[in-house]
C-alpha atoms as one frame of an Amber mdcrd trajectory, in Angstrom:
protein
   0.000   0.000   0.000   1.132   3.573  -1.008   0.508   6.044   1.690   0.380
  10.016   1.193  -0.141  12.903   3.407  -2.477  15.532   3.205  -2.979  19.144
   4.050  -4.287  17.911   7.328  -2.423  16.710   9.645  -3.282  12.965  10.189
  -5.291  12.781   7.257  -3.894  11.123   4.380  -4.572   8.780   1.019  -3.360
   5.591   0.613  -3.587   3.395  -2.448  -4.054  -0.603  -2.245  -1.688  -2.395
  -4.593  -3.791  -4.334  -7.261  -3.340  -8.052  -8.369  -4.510  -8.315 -11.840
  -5.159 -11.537 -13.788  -7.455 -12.749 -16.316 -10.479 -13.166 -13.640  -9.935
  -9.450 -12.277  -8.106  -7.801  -9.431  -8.163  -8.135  -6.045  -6.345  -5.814
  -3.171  -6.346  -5.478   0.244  -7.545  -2.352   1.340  -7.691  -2.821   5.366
  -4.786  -3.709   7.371  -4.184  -3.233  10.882  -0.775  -4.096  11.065   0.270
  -1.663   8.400  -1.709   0.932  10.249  -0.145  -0.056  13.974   3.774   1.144
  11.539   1.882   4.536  11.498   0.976   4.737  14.888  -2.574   4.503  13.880
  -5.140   3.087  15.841  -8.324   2.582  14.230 -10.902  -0.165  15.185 -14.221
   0.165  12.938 -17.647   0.317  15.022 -19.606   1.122  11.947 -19.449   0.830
   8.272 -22.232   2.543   6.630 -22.779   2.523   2.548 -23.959   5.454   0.757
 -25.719   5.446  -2.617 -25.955   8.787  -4.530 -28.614   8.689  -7.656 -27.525
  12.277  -8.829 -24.349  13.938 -10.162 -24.058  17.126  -8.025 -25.277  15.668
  -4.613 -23.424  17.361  -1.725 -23.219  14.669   1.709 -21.705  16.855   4.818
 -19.674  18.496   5.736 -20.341  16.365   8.960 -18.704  15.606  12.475 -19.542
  14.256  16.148 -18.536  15.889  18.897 -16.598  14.307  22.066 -17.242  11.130
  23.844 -18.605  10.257  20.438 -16.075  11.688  17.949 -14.962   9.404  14.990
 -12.242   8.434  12.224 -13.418   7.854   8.837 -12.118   5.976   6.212 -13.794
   6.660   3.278 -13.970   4.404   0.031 -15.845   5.056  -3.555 -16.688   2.003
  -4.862 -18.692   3.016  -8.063 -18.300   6.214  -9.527 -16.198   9.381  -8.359
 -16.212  11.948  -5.482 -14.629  14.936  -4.366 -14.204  13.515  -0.904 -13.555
  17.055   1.638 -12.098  17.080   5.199 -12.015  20.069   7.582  -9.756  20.369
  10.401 -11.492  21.515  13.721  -9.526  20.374  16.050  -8.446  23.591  18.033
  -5.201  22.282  18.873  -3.804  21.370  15.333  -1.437  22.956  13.396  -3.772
  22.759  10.506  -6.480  24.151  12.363  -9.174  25.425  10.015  -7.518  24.383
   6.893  -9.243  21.601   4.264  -8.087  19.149   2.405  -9.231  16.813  -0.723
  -9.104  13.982  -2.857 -10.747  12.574  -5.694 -11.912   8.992  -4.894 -13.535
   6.669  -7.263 -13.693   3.351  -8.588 -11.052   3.761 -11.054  -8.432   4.735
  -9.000  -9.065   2.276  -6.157  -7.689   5.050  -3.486  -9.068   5.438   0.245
  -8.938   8.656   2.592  -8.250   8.051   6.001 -10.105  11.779   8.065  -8.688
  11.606  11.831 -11.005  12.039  14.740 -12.088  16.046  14.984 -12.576  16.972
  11.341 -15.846  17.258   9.415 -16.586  15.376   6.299 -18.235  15.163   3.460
 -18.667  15.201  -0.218 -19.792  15.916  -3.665 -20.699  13.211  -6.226 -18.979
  13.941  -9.757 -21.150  11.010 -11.383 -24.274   9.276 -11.612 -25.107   6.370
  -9.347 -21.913   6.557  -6.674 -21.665   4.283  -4.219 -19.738   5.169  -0.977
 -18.674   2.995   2.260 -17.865   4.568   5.274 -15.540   3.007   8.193 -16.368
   4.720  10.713 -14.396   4.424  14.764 -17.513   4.888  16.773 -21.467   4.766
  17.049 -22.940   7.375  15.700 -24.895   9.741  18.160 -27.831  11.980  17.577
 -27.231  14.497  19.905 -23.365  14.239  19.034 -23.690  15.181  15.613 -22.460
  18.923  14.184 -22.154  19.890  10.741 -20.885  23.006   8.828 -22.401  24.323
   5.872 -20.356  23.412   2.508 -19.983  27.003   1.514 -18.912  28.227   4.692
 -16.518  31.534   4.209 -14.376  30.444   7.044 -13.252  27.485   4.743 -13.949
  28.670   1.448 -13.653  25.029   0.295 -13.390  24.983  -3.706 -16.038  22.310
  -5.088 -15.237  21.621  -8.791 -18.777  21.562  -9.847 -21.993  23.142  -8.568
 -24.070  20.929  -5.668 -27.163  20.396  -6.925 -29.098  17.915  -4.585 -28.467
  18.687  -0.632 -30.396  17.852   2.224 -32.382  20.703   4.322 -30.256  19.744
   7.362 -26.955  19.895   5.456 -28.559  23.338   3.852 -29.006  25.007   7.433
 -26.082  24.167   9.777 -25.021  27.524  11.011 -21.851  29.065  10.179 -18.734
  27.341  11.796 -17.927  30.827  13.777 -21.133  31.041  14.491 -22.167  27.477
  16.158 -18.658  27.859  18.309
């Protein structure tokens, strides 16, 4: 596996090696022991799947707050994302700064987003299919979110979000909700 870091710190890419043959591929996308080299831990409590009918659907930008705050690792399986994480943890050195990648089926890539930084992101094709790994239960009073558009970010989609939720469309401003 090729790992590579991101604008946020802990937050980075990796790349599972494919086997190719005249069946397929296979590759290994989850190892703990290759994680444990990092210093990583990361034991999954959930895995959720997400399927998006529209190009232009905006998921996020989501977090939970602390006892329930999560790691993601975040997977396209059919069709392509701009996958977006937001640093909010106070602390950081990349405190309020964003970070993306382009995940899809093609290119077989996976975004690991450390505990304390929203997610979320905007389908760039038809019919995407998304699996989340997620470090904790989720938690309905836990759960924050920021608006995608928020100036303190100025995140820079690629395309226009066409489909969002009412919930995703109200969260208040990050300055705001703190």
């Amino acid at each position: 596996m090729k790992f590579t870091k991101t604008k946020i710190g802990g937050a980075f890419i990796w790349s599972p090696e494919k086997k190719a043959d005249d069946r397929g591929n296979f590759s290994r996308v989850w190892d703990r022991k290759l994680f444990a080299v990092g210093k990583i831990n990361f034991e999954i409590d959930n895995i959720y799947s997400s399927y998006n009918l529209k190009k232009g659907t905006l998921r996020g930008l989501h977090y939970q707050e602390k006892p329930y705050s999560e790691c993601k690792i975040v997977r396209c399986v059919k069709g392509e994302i701009f996958d977006v994480a937001v640093d909010l943890r106070k602390q950081s050195g990349t405190y309020k700064r964003w970070t993306s990648v382009l995940l899809s089926e093609k290119n077989n890539k996976l975004f690991f987003i450390p505990e304390g930084c929203a997610h979320g992101y905007l389908t760039l094709t038809d019919k995407t299919l998304i699996d989340y790994f997620v470090s904790n239960f989720y938690s309905a009073e836990a759960q924050r979110g920021i608006p995608y558009n928020d100036p303190n970010f100025n995140i820079d989609w690629p395309e226009a979000v066409l489909k969002i939720s009412e919930r995703d469309k109200n969260w208040p401003e990050y300055d705001k909700y703190r």
